[in-house]
C-alpha positions as CSV (number, residue, x, y, z in Angstrom):
1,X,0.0,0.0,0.0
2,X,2.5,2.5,0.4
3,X,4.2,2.1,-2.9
4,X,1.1,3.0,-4.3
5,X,-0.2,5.4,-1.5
6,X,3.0,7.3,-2.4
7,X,1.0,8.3,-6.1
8,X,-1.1,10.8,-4.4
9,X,2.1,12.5,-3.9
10,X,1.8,13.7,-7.4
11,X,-1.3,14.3,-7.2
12,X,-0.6,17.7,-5.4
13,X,2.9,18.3,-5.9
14,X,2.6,17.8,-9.9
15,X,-1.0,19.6,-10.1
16,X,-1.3,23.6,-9.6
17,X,-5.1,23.0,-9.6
18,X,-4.7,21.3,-6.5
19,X,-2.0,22.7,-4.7
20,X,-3.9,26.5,-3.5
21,X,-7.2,23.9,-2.0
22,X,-5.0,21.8,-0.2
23,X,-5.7,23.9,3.1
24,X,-7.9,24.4,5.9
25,X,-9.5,27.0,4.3
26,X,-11.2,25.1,1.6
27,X,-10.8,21.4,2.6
28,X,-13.8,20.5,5.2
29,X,-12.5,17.3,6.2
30,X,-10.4,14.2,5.8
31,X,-11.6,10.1,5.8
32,X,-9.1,7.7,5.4
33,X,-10.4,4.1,5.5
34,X,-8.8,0.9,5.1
35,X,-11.3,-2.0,4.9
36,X,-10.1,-5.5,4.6
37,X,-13.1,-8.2,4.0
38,X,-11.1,-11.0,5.6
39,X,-10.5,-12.1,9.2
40,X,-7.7,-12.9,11.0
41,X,-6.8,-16.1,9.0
42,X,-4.4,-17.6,10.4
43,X,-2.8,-15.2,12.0
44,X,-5.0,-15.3,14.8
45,X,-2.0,-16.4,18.0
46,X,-0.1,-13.0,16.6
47,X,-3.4,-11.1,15.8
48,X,-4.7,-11.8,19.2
49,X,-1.6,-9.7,21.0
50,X,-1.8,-7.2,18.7
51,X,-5.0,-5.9,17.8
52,X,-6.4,-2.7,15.0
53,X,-4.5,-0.3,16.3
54,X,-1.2,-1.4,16.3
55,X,-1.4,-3.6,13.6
56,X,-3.1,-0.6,11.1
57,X,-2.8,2.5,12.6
58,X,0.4,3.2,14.3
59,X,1.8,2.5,11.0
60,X,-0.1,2.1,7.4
61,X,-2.6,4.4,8.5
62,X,-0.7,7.0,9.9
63,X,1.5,7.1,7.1
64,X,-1.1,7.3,4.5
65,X,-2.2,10.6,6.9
66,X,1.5,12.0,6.9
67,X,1.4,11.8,2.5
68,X,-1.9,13.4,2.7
69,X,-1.0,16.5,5.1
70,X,2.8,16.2,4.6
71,X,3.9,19.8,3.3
72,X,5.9,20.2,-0.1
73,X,9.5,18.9,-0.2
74,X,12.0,20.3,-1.3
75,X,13.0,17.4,-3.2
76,X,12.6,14.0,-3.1
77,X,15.4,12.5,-1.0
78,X,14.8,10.3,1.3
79,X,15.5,12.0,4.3
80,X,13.7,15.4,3.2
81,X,10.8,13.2,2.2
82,X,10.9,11.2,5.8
83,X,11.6,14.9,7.9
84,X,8.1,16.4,6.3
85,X,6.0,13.0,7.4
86,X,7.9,13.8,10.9
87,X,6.6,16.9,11.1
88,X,3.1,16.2,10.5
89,X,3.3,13.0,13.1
90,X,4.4,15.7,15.8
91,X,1.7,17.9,14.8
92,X,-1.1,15.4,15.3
93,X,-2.9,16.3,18.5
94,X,-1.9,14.1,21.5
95,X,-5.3,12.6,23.2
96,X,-5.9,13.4,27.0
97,X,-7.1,10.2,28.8
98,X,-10.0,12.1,29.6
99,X,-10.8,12.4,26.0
100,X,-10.2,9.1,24.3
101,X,-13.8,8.1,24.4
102,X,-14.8,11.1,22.2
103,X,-12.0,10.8,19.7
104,X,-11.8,6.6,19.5
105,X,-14.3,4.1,19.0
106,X,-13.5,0.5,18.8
107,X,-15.2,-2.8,18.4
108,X,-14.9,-6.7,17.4
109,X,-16.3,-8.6,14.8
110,X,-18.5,-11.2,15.9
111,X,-20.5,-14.1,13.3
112,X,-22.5,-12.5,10.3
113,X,-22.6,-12.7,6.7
114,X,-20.0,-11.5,3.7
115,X,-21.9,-10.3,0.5
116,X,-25.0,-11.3,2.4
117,X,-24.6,-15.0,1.9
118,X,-21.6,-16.5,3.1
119,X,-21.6,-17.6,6.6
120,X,-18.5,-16.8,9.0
121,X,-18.0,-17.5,12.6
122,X,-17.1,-14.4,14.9
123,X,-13.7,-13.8,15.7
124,X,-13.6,-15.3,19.1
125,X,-14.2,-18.6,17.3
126,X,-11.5,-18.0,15.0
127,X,-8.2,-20.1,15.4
128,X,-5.6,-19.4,17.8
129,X,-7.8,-16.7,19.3
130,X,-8.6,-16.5,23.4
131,X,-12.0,-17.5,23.5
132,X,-12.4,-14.6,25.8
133,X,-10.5,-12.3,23.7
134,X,-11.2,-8.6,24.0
135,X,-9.0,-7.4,20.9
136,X,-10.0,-4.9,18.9
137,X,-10.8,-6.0,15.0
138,X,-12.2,-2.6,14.4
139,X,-10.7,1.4,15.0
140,X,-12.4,4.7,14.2
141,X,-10.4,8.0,14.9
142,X,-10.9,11.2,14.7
143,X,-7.2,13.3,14.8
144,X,-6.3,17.2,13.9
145,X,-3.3,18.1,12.7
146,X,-2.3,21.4,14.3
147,X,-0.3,23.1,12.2
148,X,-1.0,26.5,9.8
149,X,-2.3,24.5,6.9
150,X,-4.6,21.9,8.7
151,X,-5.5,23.6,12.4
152,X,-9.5,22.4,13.1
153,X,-10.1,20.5,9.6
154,X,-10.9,16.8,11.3
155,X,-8.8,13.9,10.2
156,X,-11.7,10.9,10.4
157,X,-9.3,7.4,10.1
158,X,-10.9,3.8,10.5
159,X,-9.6,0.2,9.6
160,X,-11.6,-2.8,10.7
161,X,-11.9,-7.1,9.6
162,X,-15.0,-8.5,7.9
163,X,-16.0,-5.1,6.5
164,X,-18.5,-5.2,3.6
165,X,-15.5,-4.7,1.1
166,X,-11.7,-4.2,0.7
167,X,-10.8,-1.1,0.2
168,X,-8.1,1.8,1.1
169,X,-9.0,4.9,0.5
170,X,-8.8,8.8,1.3
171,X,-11.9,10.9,1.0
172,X,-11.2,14.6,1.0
173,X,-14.1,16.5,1.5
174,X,-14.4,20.1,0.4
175,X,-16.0,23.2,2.4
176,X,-19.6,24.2,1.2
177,X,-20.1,27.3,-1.4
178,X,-20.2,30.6,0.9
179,X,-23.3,31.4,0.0
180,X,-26.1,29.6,-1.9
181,X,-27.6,31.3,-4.9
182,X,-29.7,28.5,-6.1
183,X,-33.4,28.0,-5.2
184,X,-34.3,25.0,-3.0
185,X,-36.4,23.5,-5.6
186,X,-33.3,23.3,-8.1
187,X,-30.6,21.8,-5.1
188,X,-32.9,18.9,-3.9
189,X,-30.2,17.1,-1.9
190,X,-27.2,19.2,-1.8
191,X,-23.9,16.7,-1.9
192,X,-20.3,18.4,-1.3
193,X,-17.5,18.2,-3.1
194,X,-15.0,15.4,-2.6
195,X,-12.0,13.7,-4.3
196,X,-11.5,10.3,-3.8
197,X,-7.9,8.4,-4.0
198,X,-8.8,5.1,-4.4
199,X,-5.5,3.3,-3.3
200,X,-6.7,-0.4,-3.4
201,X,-7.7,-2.3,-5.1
202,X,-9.0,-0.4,-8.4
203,X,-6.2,2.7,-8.5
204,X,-8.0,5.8,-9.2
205,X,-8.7,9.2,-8.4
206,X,-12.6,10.7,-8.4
207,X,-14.0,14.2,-8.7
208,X,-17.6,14.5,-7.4
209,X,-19.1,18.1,-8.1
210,X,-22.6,19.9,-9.1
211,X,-23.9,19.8,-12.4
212,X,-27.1,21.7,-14.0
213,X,-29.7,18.4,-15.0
214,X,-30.4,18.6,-18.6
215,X,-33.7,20.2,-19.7
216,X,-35.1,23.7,-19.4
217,X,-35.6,23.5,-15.4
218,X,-33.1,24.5,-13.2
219,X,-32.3,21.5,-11.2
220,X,-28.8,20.4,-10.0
221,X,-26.9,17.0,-9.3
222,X,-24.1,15.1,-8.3
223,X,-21.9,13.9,-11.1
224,X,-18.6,12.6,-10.8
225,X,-15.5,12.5,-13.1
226,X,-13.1,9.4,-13.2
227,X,-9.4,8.6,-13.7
228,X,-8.5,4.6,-13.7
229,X,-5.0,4.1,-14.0
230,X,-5.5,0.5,-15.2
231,X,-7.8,1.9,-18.1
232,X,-5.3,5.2,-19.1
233,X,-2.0,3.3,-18.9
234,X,-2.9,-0.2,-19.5
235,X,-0.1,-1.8,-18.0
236,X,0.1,-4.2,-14.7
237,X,0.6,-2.5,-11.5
238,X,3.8,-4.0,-9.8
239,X,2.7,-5.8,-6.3
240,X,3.8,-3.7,-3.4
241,X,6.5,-6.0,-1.8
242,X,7.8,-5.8,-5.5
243,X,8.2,-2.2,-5.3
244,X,9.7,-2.4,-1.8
245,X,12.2,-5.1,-3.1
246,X,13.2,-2.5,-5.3
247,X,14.0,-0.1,-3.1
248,X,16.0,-2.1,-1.2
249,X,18.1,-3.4,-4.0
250,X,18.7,0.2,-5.0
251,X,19.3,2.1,-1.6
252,X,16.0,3.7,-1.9
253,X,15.0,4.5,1.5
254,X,12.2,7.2,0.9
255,X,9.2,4.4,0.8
256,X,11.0,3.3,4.6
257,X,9.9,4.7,8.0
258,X,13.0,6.0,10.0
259,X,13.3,5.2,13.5
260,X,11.9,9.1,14.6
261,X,9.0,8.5,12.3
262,X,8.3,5.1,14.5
263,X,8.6,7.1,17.6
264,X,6.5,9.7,17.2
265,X,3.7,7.3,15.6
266,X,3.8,5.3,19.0
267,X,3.1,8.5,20.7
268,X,-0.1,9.0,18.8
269,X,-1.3,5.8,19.4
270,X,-0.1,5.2,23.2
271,X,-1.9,7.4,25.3
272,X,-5.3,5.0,23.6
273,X,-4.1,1.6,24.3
274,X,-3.0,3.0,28.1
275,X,-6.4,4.3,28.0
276,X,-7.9,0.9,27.3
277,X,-5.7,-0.6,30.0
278,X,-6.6,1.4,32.4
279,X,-10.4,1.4,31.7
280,X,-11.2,-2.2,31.0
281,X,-12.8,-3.9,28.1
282,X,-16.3,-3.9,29.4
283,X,-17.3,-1.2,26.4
284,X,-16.1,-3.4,23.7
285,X,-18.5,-4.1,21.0
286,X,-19.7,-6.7,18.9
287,X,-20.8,-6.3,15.2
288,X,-21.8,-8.5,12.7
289,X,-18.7,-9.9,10.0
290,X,-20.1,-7.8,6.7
291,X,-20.8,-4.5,8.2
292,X,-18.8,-1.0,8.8
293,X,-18.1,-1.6,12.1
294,X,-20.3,-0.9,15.6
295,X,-22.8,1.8,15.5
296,X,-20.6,4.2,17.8
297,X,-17.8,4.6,14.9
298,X,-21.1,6.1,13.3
299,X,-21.5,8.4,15.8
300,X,-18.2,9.5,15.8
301,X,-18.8,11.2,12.7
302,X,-22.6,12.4,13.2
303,X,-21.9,14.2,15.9
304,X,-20.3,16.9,13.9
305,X,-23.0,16.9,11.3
306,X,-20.8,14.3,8.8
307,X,-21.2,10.8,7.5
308,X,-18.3,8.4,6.4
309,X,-18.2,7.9,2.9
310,X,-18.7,4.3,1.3
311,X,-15.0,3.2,-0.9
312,X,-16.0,4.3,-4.1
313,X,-13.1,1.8,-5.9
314,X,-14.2,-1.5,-3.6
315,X,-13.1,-4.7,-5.0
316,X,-12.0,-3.6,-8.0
317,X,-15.3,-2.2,-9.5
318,X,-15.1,0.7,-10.7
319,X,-18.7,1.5,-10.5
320,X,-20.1,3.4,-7.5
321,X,-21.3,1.0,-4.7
322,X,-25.0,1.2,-2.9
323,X,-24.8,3.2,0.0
324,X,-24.9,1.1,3.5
């Protein structure tokens, strides 16, 4: 994922249309979701100890956040690339204990149905797991950057097993139009603005904007533009590990977290799982294998008037998905 993660690099830094929006002033928010259909596998003995957030977060996801909000580099060493992903982990807000149940939601899949049909036991059934276990298989967060280009504009992250698809992707969400000119009867339901990085498994980027229907009313709707880069380049994607290989074999360092960058992801991450600890893990949830997670990761978002945003690349189909 980070090989090709790394693409939305040039999405801004080789794109002046993109560059002067990349801000807090017209950027609303920020959903980065990593959804993976299967369950542990058999990785349940290692699985077990580890959990979503330190398996997911404290590394892939963070570091999809730091290519998202990093700042421009100067070029693309290694090290200059790996000191601007440093300096957005030390701007992340640290969580009080106080205020971890506002800003994390976790749960653990329990027995359900994938693509409505196929039967799978819960993860507490699943081999080499505690019967009793009370790991996490599901993480929402919601994280700020403080910094002049992101201070206030929500970072909304979540990774969970036995979601509905498999999917990484970041949903940036643009601020509403300042003042609204059309009548109500033409705006029905008003959608915002948002480009979509669709990371795995279909590599793409999507536009979704406003358009005038056709015919002599004035009525608007959501339409959407779409770049596939198996359909413009027509060439197979190298796998990841390939890429990394790569970089090994050629002292390429820049796709590598450095030992600081490890650090300071820990200390995002830390102050949570002392958190949990401390408090038990008599709020853990169930949900059902084939849904987005426990109702509270909902929440998390509603309470500031948002909703997460279904992958728009799942599986590999490049046509937009049902909403939940």
């Amino acid at each position: 994922m980070r090989e090709r993660s790394g693409k939305q690099r040039s999405l801004k830094l080789s794109n002046s249309v993109y560059e002067p929006l990349w801000n807090r002033r017209y950027i609303d928010s920020v959903q980065i979701t990593v959804a993976e259909e299967e369950g542990v596998g058999t990785r349940g003995g290692y699985y077990d100890h580890s959990g979503a957030l330190r398996d997911m977060v404290q590394n892939h996801l963070t570091q999809v956040l730091c290519l998202v909000a990093m700042e421009p580099p100067v070029s693309f060493d290694a090290d200059e690339l790996r000191n601007k992903k440093v300096d957005v982990l030390r701007a992340v807000r640290r969580l009080k204990p106080e205020d971890v149940h506002q800003f994390v939601e976790r749960g653990q899949y329990g027995p359900g149905l994938m693509g409505g049909e196929k039967k799978v036991p819960g993860y507490r059934a699943e081999s080499g797991v505690d019967p009793h276990s009370t790991t996490e298989t599901f993480v929402a967060l919601k994280m700020f950057v403080d910094n002049w280009r992101w201070q206030d504009v929500p970072f909304y992250l979540r990774t969970g097993k036995r979601m509905p698809v498999h999917a990484s992707e970041v949903c940036i969400q643009f601020r509403p139009v300042p003042h609204q000119s059309f009548p109500s009867s033409a705006i029905g339901e008003m959608e915002p603005n948002r480009l979509v990085l669709c990371i795995q498994p279909q590599e793409g980027i999507s536009l979704r904007f406003q358009a005038k229907r056709p015919g002599s009313n004035m009525r608007l709707a959501a339409v959407e533009t779409h770049f596939s880069y198996k359909s413009a380049f027509k060439m197979p994607e190298p796998e990841a590990y390939e890429t990394l290989l790569l970089d090994v074999i050629n002292g390429d360092a820049s796709q590598f977290m450095r030992r600081d960058q490890v650090e300071e992801a820990w200390k995002i991450v830390m102050p949570i799982l002392e958190y949990w600890d401390e408090q038990g893990h008599s709020d853990l949830p169930l949900y059902p294998a084939g849904t987005w997670g426990p109702e509270a990761a909902h929440f998390l978002v509603a309470r500031d008037g948002r909703v997460w945003v279904e992958p728009r690349c799942a599986n590999g189909d490049e046509e937009e998905g049902d909403p939940e």
